[in-house]
C-alpha positions in Angstrom: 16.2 26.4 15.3 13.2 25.7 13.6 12.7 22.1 11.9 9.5 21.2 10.5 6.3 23.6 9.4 2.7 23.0 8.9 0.5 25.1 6.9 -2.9 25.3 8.0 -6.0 27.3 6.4 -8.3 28.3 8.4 -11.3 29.5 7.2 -14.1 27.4 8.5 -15.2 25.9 11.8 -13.5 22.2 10.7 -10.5 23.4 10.1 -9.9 24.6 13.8 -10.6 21.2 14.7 -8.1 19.6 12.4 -5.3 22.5 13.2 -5.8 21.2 16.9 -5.2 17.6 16.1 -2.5 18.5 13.8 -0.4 20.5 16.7 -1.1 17.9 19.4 0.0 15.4 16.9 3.6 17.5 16.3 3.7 18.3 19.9 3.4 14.4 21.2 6.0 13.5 18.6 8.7 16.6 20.0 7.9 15.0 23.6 5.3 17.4 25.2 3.6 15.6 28.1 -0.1 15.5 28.8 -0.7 18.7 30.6 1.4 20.6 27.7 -0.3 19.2 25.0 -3.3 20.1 26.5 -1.8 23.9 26.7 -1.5 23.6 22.7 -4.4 22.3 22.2 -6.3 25.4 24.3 -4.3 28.0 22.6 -4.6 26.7 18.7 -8.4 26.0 19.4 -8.7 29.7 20.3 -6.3 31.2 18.0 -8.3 28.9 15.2 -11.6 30.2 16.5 -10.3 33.9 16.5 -9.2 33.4 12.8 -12.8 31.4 11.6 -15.1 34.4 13.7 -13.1 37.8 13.4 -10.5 37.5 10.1 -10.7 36.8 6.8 -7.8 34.7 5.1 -6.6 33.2 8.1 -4.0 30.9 8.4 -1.7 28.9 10.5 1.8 27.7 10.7 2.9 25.6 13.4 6.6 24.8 13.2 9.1 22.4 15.6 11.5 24.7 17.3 14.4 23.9 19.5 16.8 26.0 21.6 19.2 24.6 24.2 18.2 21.1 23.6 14.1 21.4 24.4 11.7 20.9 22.0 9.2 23.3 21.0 6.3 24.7 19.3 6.0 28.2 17.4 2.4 29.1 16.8 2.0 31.5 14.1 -1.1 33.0 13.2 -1.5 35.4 10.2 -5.1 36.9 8.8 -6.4 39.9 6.6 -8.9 40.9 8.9 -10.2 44.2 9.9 -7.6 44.1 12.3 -7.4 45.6 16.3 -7.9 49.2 17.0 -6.4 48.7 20.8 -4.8 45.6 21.3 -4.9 46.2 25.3 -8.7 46.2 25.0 -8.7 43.3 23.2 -6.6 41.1 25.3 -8.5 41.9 28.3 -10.9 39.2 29.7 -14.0 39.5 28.9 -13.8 41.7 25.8 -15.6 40.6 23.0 -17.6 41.8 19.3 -19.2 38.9 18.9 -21.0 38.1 22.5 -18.9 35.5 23.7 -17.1 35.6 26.9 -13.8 36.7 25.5 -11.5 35.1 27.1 -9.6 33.9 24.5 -6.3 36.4 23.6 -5.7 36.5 27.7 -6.1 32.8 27.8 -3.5 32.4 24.7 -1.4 34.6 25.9 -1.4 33.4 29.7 -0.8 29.5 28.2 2.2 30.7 26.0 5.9 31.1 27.4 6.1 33.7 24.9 3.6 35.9 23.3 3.5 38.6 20.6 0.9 40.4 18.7 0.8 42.9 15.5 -2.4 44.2 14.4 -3.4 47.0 12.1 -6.9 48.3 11.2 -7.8 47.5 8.0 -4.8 45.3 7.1 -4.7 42.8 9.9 -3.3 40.5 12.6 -0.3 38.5 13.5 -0.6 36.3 16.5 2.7 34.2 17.7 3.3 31.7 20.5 6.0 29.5 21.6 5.0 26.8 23.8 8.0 24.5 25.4 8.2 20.8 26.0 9.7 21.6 28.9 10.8 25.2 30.6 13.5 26.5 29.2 16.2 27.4 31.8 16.1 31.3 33.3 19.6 31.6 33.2 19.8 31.2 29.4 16.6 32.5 28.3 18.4 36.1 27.8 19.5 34.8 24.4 21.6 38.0 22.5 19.8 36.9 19.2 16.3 36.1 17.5 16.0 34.6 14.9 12.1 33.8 12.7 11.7 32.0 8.9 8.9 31.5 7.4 9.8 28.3 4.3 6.7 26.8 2.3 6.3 25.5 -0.8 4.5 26.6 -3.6 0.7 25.9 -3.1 -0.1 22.4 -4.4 3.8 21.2 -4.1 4.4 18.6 -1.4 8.3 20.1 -1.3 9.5 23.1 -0.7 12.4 24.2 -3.5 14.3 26.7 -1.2 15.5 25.9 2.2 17.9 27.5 4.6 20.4 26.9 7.7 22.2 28.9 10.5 25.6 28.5 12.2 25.4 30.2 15.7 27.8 30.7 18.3 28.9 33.7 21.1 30.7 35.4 17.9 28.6 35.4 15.1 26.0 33.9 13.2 25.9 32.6 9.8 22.7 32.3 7.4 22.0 30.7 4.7 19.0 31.1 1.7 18.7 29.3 -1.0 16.4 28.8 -4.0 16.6 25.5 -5.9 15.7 26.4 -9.8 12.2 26.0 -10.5 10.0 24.2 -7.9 9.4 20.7 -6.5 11.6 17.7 -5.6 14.6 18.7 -8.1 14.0 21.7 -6.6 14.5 20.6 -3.6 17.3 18.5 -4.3 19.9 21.4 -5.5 19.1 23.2 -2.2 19.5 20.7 0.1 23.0 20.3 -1.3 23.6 24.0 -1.1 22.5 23.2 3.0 24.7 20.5 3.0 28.0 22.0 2.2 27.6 24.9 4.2 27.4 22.7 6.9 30.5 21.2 6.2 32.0 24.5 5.4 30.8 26.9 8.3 34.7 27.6 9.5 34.7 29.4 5.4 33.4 33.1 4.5 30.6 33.3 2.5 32.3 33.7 -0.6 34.4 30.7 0.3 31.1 28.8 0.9 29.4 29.3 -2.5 32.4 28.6 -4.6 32.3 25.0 -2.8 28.5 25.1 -3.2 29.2 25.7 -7.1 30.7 23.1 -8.0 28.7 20.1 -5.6 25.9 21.5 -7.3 27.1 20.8 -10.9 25.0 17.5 -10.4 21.8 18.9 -10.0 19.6 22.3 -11.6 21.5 24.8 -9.6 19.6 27.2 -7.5 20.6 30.6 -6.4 22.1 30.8 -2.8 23.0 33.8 -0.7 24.6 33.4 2.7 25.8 36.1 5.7 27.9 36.3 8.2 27.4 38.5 10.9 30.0 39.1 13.7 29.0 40.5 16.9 33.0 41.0 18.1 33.8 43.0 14.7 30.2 44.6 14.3 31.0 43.3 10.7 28.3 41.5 8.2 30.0 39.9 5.5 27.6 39.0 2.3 27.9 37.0 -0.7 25.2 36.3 -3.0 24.3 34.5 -6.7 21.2 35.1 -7.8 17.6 36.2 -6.7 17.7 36.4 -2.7 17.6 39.7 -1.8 18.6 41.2 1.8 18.6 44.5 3.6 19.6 45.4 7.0 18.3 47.9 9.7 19.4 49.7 12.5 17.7 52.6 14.4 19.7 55.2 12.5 18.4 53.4 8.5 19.0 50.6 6.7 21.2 49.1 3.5 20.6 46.8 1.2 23.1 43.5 0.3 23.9 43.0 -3.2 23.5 39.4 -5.3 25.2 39.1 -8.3 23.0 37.4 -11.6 23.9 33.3 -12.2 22.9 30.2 -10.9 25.0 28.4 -8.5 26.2 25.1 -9.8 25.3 26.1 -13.4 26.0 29.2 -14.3 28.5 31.9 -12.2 30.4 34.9 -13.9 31.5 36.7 -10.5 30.9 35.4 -6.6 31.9 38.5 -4.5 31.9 39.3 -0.7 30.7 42.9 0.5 31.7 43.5 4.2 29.9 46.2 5.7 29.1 47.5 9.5 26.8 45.5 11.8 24.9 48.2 14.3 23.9 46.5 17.6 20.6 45.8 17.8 20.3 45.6 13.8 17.9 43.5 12.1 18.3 41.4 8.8 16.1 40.1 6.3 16.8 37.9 3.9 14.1 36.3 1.1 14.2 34.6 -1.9 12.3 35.7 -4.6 8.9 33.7 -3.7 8.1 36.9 -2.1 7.6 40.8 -3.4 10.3 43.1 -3.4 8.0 46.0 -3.0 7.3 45.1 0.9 8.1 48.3 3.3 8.6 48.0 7.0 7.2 51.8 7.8 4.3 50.5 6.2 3.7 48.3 9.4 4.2 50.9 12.7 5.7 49.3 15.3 6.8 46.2 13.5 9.9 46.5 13.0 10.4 46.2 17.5 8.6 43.0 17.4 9.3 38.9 17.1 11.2 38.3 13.6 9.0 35.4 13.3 6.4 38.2 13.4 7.7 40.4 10.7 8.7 37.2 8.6 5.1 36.2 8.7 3.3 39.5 7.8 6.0 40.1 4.9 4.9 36.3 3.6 1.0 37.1 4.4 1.3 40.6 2.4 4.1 39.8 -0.8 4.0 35.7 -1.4 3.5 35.4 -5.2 1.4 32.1 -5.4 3.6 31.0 -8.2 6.7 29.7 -6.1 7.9 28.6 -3.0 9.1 30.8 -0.6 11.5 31.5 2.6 11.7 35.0 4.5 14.2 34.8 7.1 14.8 37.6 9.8 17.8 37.9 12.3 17.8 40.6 15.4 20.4 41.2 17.7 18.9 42.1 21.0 20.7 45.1 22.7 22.6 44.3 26.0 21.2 45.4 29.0 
């Protein structure tokens, strides 16, 4: 689960430097000892350096993670740089455009407990790493789900107005996105409540859950809130929506996409409906308020779709966040079994 998010530009040598401090900082505070800090601070001194040399717009998130009880760090980088023609080249030691000893995506990646890239020419990178307080146990690494979000206010707020949550279990999982009205802390106030009723409320289906969520959200401006339920037993995804978050769903044979109906939760309702629909193994689902684009298509990005959904949240922010709100992209895959 991911817990806290910094935002880092990175677009000049001194920002590299205070992107470092920053992640040691986050890292000390989630328990990482000396020699892992030291691992974070090597890999976001040479991811910052790869975004101040090669990219242009670079920037990058460094968020708290936890899974089975460790703390951890996701490293996220994201640029609009000329890109990689062959990414095996590039992560080979001593391969470098500018003259240096280029060592630096074989040093990330070697330093990381997991490791992803997505580059195309002309439209550019994603870089993300996960680096663990401690190691996380083998024999529950082989999680049967991934999950990525991307949730950051709009530029200039100190608070983000949307927010999101996730039940998991053997079973199924259930998501949460919600978009306070407006932006800032009142914002933020009506989707933190949304947050905290489904929490108390995760036993409900999701129409269940935003009838609850209407009226303890009488008391503040409302926000629109879409949550799903998918179960893994059934191969079921139940949906229920009020207002602007959009979803879609993917499988190897297509995709669909979920329906919202118009209102405001804790204002203004005329219908809350749930859709039930099939869940393919090995499906993927995004979910996004309306802080970002609807005009975003994955076969615009090949290979994408097969990587990290912190990955494919992160180049659907880079490429569709309108600057005039906050935003949250969240992304779900099932892994296959074996």
């Amino acid at each position: 689960m991911i817990t806290h998010t910094l935002a880092l530009p990175i677009v000049e040598p001194s920002q590299a430097g205070e992107a470092r401090r920053s992640a040691i900082a986050l890292a000390t505070h989630l328990g990482f000892n000396q020699t892992e800090q030291g691992k974070v601070g090597i890999v976001v001194t040479e991811i910052a350096n790869n975004l101040v040399h090669h990219a242009k717009n670079g920037l990058l998130l460094v968020q708290a993670i936890a899974k089975h009880n460790i703390h951890g760090l996701e490293i996220l980088a994201l640029d609009t740089g000329p890109g990689m023609r062959n990414i095996s080249e590039c992560m080979r030691d001593g391969f470098s455009t500018r003259g240096t000893a280029g060592n630096g995506l074989g040093a990330i990646s070697r330093l990381s407990s997991f490791f992803d890239i997505s580059s195309i020419p002309d439209i550019g990178t994603a870089i993300l790493c996960h680096l663990w307080a401690s190691p996380i146990p083998t024999n529950l690494s082989s999680d049967h789900l991934e999950l990525g979000v991307v949730c950051l206010p709009k530029p200039g707020e100190e608070v983000c107005g949307d927010a999101w949550a996730c039940e998991i279990s053997q079973e199924r999982i259930l998501v949460l996105v919600a978009d306070g009205l407006g932006h800032g802390s009142l914002a933020a106030q009506a989707s933190t409540e949304a947050v905290r009723v489904f929490q108390e409320n995760v036993h409900r289906s999701p129409q269940e859950i935003i009838a609850a969520a209407h009226q303890a959200l009488r008391s503040t401006r409302g926000a629109a809130v879409a949550i799903a339920e998918i179960n893994f037993a059934h191969q079921s995804l139940r949906f229920a929506g009020v207002g602007n978050i959009a979803g879609s769903v993917f499988w190897s044979g297509g995709k669909y996409n979920l329906v919202s109906y118009n209102g405001t939760v804790g204002c203004e309702v005329h219908k809350i409906r749930e859709f039930t629909h099939q869940w393919y193994p090995g499906g993927l689902l995004i979910m996004h308020s309306d802080g970002l684009g609807t005009q975003w298509r994955l076969e615009r990005y090949p290979g994408l779709i097969h990587k990290h959904p912190s990955l494919i949240a992160g180049v659907l922010y880079r490429d569709f966040f309108r600057l005039r709100d906050d935003v949250t992209v969240l992304v779900v895959r099932e892994n296959a079994l074996p």
